[in-house]
C-alpha positions in Angstrom: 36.8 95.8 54.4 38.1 92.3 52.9 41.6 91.7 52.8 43.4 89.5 50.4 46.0 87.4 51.3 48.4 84.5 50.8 50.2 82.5 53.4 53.9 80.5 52.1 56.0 78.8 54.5 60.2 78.5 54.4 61.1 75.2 55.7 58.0 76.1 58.4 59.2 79.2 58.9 55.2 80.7 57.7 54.4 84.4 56.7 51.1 86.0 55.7 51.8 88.1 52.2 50.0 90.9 50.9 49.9 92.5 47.5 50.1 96.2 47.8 51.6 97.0 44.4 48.5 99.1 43.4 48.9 101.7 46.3 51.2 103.2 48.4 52.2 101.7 51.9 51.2 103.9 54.5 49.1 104.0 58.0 49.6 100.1 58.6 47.5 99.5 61.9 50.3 97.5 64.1 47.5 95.8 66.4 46.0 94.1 63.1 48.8 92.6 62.2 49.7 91.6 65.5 46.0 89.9 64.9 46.5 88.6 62.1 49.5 86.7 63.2 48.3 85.4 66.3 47.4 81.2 66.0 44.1 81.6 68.1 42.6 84.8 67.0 44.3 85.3 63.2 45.1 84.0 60.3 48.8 82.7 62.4 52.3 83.2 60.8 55.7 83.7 62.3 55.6 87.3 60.5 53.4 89.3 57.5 55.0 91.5 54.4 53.6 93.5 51.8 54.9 93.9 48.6 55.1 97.2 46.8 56.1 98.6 43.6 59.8 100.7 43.6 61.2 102.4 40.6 64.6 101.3 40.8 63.9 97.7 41.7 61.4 94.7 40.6 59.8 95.3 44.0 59.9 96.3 48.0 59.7 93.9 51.0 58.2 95.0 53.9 58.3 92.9 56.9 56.4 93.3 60.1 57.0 90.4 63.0 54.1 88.7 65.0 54.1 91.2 67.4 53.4 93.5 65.2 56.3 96.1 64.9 58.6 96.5 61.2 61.1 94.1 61.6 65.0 93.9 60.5 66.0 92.1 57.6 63.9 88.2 57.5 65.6 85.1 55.1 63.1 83.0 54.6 60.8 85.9 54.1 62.9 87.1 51.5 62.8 83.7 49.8 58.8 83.6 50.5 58.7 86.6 48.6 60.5 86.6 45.9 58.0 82.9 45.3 55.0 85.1 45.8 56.8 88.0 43.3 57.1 84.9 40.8 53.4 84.4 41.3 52.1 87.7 40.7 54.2 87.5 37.8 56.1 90.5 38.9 59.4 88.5 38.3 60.3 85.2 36.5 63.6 83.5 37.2 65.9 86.3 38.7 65.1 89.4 40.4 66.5 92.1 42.3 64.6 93.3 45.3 64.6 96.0 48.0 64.6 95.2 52.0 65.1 96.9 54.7 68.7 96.1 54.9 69.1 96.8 51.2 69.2 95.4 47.7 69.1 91.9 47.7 69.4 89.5 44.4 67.7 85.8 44.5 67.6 82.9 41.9 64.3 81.3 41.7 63.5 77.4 40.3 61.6 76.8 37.3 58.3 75.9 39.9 59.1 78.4 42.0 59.2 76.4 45.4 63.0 77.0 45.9 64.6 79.9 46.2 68.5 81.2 46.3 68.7 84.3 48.1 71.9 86.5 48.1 72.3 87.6 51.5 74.3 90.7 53.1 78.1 90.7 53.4 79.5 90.2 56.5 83.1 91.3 58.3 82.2 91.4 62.1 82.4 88.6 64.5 82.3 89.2 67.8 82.2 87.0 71.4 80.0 86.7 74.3 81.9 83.9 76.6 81.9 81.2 74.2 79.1 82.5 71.9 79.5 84.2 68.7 77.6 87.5 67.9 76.7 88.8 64.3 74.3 91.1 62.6 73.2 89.3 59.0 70.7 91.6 58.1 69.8 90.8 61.9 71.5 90.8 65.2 72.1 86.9 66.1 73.4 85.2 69.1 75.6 81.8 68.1 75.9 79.2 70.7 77.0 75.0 70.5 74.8 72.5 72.6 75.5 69.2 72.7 71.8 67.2 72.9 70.3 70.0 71.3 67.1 67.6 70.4 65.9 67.6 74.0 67.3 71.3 74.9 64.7 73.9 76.7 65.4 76.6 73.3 62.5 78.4 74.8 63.4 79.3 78.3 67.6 79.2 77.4 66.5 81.2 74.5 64.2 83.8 76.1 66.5 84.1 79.2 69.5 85.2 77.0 67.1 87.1 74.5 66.4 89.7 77.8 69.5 89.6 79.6 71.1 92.7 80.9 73.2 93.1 76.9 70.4 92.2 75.1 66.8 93.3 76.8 66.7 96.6 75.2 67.3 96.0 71.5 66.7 92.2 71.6 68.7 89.4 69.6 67.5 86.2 68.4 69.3 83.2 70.3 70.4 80.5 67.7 71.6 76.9 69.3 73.5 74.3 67.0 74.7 71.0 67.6 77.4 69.9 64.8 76.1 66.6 63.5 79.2 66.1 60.9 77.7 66.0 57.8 75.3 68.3 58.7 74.1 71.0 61.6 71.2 70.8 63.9 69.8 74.7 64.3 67.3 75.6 66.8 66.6 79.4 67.3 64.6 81.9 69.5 62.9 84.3 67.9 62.8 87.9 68.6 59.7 89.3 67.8 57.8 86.3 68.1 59.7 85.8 71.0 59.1 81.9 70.6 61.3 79.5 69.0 60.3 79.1 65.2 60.4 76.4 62.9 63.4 78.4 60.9 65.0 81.4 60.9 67.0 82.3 57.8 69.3 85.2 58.7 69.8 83.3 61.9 71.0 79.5 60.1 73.4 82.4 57.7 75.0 83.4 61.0 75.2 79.9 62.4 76.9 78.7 59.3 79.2 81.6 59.6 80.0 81.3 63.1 80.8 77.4 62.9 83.2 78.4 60.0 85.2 80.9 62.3 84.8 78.8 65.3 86.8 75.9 62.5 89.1 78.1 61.2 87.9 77.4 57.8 88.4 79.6 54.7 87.6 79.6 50.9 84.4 78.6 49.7 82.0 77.0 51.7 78.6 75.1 51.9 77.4 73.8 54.7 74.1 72.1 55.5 71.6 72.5 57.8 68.8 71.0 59.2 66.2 72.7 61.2 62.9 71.6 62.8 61.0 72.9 59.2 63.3 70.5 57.0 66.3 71.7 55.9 68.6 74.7 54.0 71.8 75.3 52.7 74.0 78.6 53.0 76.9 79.3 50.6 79.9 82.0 51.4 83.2 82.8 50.6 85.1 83.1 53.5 88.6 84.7 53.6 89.2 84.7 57.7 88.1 88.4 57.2 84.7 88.6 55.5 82.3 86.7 54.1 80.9 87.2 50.6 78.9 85.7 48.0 76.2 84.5 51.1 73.6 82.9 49.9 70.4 81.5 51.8 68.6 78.4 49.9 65.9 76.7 50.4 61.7 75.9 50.2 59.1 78.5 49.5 56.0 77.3 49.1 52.3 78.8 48.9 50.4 77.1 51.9 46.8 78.7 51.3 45.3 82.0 50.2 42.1 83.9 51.1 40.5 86.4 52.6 40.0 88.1 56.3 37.7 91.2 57.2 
């Protein structure tokens, strides 16, 4: 059996996609896409999703990581997505989608290579030592590094990813460096359990964090650079919760083809 397929990166942040609007999702074979993600043995991607048809929303993302198991809520999958939507002609410049954290809304450019995405709304903040820990669709770990450029992210990263707090669940571990006009965002990936080229829910929580960790309030845009290019995040911020979150950046269709 041939599979069709299409492969779009987010600022490098790269996901196999899979059109699945014709039938229902059911019986997914975990091992396969663990395959199909691998870089040796695959087609290689940070992550795959299918799109499927819902009745009370232009469409359903449905996102499995690397190592094959459904996954929380991914950002620059979401933007991916909604691109490849676009493509199918499923959408055209707005859309309202289903994840697994629930309805999200994105804005989409006239070429469809950039993508707004409205994220979740967010109230909790809490610490671990000097980090900051937050759940944007999913659970992040916040923590400033000076001289990130040259930092290990994988083996800091790993080592607080299966500490005592967070071995069971897992968390993905993101490091910034405030470079004024900007920030620096490296992040370990759960799931993939590698550091990735970009992880959106994780540069939401980062902006988020930095803004608590400044005591800033009102409406704010701050942006970011990570090792795929780089991303902006938008919130309002009332020192209580953040609304109005959105994630934008790049989506772009890489290749398409087949596999057996």
């Amino acid at each position: 059996m041939k599979i069709n397929f299409f492969k779009y990166q987010g600022a490098g942040n790269d996901f196999i996609l899979i059109d699945h609007t014709m039938s229902p999702l059911k019986n997914i074979d975990n091992q396969l896409v663990e395959q199909l993600c691998h870089r040796r043995f695959g087609i290689g991607a940070d992550g795959l999703m299918f799109i499927t048809k819902h009745e009370d929303y232009d469409f359903e993302m449905h996102y499995f990581n690397a190592d094959g198991k459904l996954g929380s809520m991914c950002g620059n999958g979401g933007r991916c997505i909604v691109a490849f939507a676009k493509q199918l002609g499923i959408i055209d410049r707005e859309t309202n989608f289903l994840a697994v954290d629930g309805p999200h809304y994105a804005r989409i450019s006239e070429n469809g290579e950039w993508v707004d995405l409205q994220m979740i709304d967010v109230d909790t903040i809490t610490k671990d030592g000097e980090a900051y820990v937050l759940n944007t669709g999913s659970p992040h770990y916040v923590a400033l590094q000076n001289d990130l450029k040259d930092f290990d992210v994988f083996t800091e990263g790993k080592n607080i990813r299966y500490n005592s707090t967070y071995a069971e669940k897992g968390i993905n571990v993101n490091f910034v460096e405030d470079k004024g006009d900007h920030l620096f965002v490296r992040t370990y990936e759960r799931g993939v359990e590698d550091e990735t080229y970009a992880c959106g829910t994780g540069v939401t929580a980062v902006a988020m964090a930095i803004a608590k960790h400044k005591n800033q309030t009102g409406h704010i845009k701050t942006a970011i650079k990570v090792l795929g290019g780089d991303i902006k995040i938008e919130f309002d911020y009332d020192g209580k919760e953040f609304t109005n979150v959105f994630l934008c950046g790049p989506a772009k269709l890489v290749f398409e083809g087949e596999v057996e």
